[in-house]
RODO-2510 file (C-alpha; in nm, 4 decimals, decimal comma):
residues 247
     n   res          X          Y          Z
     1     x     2,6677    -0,9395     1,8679
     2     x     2,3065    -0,9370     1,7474
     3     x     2,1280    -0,5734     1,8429
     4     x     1,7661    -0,4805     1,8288
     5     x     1,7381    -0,1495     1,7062
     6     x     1,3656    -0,0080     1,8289
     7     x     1,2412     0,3153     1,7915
     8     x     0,9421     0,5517     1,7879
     9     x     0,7773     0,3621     2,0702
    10     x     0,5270     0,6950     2,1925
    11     x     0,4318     0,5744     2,4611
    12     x     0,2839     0,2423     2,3511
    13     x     0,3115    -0,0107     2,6345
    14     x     0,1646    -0,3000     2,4845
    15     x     0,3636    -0,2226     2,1220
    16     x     0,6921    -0,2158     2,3213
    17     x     0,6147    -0,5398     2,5511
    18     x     0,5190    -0,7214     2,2005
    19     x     0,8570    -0,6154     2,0199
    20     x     1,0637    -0,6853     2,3609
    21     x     0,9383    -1,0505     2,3886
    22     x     0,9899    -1,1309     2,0070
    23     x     1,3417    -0,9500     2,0199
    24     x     1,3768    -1,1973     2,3148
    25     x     1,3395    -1,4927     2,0878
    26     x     1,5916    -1,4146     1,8662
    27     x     1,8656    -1,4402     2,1125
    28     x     1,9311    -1,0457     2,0840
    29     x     2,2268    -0,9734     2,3051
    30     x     2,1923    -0,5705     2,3161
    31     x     1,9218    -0,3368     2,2561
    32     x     1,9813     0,0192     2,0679
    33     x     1,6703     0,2429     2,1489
    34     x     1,6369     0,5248     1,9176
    35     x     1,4024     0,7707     2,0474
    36     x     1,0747     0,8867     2,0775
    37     x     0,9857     0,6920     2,3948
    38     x     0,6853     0,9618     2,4638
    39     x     0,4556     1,1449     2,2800
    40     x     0,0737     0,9982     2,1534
    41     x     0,0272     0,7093     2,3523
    42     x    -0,1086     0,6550     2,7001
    43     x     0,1572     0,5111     2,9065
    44     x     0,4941     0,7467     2,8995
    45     x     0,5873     0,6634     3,2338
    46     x     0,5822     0,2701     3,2032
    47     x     0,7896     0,3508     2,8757
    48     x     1,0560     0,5861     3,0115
    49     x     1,1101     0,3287     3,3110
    50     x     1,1171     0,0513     3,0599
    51     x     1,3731     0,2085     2,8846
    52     x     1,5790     0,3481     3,1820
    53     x     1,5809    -0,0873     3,3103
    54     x     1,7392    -0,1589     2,9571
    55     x     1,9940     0,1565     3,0018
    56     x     2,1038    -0,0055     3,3562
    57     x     2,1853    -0,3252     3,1395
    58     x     2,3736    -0,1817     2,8697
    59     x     2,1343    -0,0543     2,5737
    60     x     2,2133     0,2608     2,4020
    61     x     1,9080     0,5110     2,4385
    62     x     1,9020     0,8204     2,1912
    63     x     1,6767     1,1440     2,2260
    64     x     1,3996     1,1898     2,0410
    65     x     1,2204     1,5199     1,8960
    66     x     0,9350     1,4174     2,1078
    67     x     1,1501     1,3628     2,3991
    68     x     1,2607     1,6665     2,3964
    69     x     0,9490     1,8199     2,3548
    70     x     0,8533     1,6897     2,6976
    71     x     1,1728     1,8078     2,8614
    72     x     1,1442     2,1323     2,6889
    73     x     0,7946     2,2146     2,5997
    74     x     0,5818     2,1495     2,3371
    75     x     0,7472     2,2807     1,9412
    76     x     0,5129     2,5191     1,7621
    77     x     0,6572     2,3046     1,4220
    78     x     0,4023     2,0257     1,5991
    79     x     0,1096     1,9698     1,5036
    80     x    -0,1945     2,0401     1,7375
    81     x    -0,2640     1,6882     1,7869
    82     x     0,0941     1,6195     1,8990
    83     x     0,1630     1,9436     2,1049
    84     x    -0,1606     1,8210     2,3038
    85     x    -0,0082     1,4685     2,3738
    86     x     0,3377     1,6777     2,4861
    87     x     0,2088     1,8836     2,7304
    88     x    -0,0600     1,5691     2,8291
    89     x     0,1986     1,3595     2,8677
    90     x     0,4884     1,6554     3,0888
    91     x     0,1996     1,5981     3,3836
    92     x     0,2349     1,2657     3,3853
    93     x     0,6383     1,2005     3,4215
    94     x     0,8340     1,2840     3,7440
    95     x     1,1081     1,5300     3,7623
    96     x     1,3533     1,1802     3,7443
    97     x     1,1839     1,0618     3,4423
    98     x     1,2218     1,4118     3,2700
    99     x     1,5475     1,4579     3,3649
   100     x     1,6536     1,0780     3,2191
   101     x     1,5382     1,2245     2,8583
   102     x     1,6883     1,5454     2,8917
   103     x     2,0009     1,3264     2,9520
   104     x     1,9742     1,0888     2,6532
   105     x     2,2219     1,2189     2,3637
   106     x     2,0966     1,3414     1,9794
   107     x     2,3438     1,0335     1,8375
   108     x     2,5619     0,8032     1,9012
   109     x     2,8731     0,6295     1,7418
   110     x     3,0199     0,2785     1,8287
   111     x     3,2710     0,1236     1,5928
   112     x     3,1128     0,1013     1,2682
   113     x     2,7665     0,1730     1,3555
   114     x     2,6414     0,5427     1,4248
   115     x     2,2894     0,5675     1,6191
   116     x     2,0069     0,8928     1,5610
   117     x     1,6853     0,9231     1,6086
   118     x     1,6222     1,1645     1,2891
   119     x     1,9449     1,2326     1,1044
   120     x     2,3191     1,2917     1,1745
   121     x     2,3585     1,5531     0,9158
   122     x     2,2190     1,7997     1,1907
   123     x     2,0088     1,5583     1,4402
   124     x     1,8520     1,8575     1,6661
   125     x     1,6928     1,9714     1,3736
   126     x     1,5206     1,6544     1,3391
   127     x     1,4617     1,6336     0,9629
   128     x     1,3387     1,3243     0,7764
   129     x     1,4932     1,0787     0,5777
   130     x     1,2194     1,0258     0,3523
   131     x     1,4309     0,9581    -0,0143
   132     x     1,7599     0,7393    -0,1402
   133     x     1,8826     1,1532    -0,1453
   134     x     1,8357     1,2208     0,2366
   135     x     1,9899     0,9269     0,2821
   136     x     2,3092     1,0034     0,0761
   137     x     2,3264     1,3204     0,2497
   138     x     2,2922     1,1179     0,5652
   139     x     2,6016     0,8806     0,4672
   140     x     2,7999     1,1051     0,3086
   141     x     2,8350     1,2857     0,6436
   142     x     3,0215     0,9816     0,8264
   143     x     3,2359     0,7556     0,7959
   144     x     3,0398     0,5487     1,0024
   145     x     2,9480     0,1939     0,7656
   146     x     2,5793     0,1525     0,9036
   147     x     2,3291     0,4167     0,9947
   148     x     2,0739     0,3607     1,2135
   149     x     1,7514     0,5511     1,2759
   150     x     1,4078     0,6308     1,3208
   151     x     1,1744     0,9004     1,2888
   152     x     1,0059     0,8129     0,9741
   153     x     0,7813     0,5438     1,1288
   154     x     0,8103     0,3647     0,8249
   155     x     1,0766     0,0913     0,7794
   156     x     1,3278     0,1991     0,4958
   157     x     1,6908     0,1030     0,4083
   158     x     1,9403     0,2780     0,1673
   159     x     2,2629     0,2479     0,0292
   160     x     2,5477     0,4617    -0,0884
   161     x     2,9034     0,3185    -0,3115
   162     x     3,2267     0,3988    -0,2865
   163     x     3,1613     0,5177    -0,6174
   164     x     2,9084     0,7577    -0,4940
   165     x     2,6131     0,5733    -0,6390
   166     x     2,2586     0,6080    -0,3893
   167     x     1,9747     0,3537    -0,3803
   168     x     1,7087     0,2498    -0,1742
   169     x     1,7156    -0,1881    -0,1231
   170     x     1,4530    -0,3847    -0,1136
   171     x     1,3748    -0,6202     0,1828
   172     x     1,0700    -0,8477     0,3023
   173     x     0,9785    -0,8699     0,6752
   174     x     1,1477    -1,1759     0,8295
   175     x     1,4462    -1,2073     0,6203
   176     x     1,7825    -1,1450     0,6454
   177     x     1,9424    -0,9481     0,4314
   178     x     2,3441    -0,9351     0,3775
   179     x     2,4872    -0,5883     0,4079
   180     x     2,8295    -0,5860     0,1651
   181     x     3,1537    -0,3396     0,3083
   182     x     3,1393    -0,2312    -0,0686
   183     x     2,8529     0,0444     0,0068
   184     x     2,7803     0,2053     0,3385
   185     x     2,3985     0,1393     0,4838
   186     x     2,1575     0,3935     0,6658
   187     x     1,8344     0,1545     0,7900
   188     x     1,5000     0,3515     0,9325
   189     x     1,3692     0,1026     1,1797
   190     x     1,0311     0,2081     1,1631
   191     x     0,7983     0,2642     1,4363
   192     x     0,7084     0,0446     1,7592
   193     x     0,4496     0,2265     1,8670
   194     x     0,2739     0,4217     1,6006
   195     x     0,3533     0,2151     1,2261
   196     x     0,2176     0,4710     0,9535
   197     x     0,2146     0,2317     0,6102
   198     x    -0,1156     0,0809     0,6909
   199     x     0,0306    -0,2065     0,8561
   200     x    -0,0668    -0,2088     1,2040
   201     x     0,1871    -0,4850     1,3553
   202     x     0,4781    -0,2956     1,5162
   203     x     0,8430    -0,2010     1,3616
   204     x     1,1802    -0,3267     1,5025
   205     x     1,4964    -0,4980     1,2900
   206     x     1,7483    -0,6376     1,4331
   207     x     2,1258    -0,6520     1,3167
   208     x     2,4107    -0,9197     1,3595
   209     x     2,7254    -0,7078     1,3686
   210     x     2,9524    -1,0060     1,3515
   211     x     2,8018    -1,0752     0,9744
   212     x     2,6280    -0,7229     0,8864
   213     x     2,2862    -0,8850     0,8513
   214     x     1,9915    -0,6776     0,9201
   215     x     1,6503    -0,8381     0,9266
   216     x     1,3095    -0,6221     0,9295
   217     x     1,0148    -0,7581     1,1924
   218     x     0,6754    -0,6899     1,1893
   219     x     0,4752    -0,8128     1,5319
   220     x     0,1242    -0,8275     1,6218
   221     x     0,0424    -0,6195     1,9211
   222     x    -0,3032    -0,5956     2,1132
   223     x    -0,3521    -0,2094     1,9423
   224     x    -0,7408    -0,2132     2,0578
   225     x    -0,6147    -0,2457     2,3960
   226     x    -0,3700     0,0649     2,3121
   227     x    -0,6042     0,2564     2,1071
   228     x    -0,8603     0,2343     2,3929
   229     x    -0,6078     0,3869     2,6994
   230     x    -0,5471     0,6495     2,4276
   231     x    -0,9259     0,7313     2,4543
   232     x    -0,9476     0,6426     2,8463
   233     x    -0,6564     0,9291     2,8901
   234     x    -0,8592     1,1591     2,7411
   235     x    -0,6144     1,2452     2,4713
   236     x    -0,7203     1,3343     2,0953
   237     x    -0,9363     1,0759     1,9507
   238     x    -0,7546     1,0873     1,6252
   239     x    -0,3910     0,9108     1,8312
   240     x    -0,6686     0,6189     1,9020
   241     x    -0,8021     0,5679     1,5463
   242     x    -0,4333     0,5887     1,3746
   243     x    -0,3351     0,2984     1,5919
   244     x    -0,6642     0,0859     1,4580
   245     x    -0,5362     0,1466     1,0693
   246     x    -0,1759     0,1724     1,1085
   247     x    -0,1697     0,5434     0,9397
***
């Protein structure tokens, strides 16, 4: 079964239609959605329905810190810019819509593969896994062979031995890369809807469970459409401008 793991779409309509038609070339036969469906971007409620149509059909859908932030209120740990998008963005969702997030679990765990949005060592805490150490930590608290996550908005993938041994891999965009039962795997998707390593094409991967091959995507999006309903909405000019340099 081939899965596309997206995640950290915030509300980025045009990001997530770009990532669902190229997933939709690659014969994906499942779709593992990993949080933050809301938060920064303009169209939350085209998102969360989006998402919900995908649920009916089988995807797994995971909570996100801004997720719950909507549900729940705005987090003083966020910064202004986000706390204004949150409470923005709590007007424009119906009670339904609300209560679908507040629904959506911290993780997830199906055979082999465990699903988070930040990281299963304590996932409402939503902390980063930002180095090959995080990650350890991350592994070394399942016994789950591949992690996957998001959060970071940058695309990442590390690896922990039998031995104990932690590393981050290297991978290029577009290629497959073969992930051996020797070590187990933790892979940050990166962000659909809001890329932060000056790259402005949107983050997805998709993985092959039948052969443990993950492959990283970068695709093109219309951002100056994006970037412009950011504007239009009358949310903070800076959520517009990070879109246009992929920062």
């Amino acid at each position: 079964m081939k899965l596309a793991l997206v995640t950290d779409v915030h509300a980025n309509r045009e990001a997530f239609e770009a990532v669902l038609e190229h997933a939709a070339t690659q014969a994906v036969d499942r779709y593992a959605l990993l949080g933050d469906f809301v938060g920064y971007g303009a169209d939350p409620g085209w998102v969360v329905d989006r998402v919900r149509s995908l649920v009916d059909k089988g995807a797994i859908a995971i909570q996100g810190n801004h997720d719950e932030a909507v549900v729940n209120g705005p987090s003083g740990a966020m910064v202004r810019q986000a706390r204004e998008a949150v409470t923005w963005t709590r007007k424009q969702l119906s009670a339904e819509q609300i209560d679908f997030l507040a629904g959506l679990p911290l993780s997830h765990t199906e055979g082999e593969q465990l699903f988070v949005h930040a990281n299963n060592v304590a996932p409402a805490q939503w902390g980063y896994v930002v180095s090959r150490l995080d990650a350890a930590a991350c592994l070394q608290a399942t016994t789950a062979r591949h992690i996957f996550c998001g959060h970071v908005h940058e695309q990442g993938l590390y690896h922990l031995t039998s031995g104990g041994a932690s590393g981050a891999a290297q991978f290029k965009a577009g290629t497959a890369i073969a992930l051996p039962e020797s070590s187990q795997w933790l892979a940050i998707a990166g962000s659909a809807g809001q890329p932060r390593d000056g790259n402005t094409s949107a983050c997805y991967a998709t993985f092959d469970t039948d052969t443990a091959a993950l492959t990283f995507w970068r695709v093109p999006y219309n951002n100056i459409q994006a970037a412009a309903k950011i504007i239009a909405a009358g949310l903070p000019s800076p959520l517009a401008e990070r879109l246009l340099r992929g920062e």
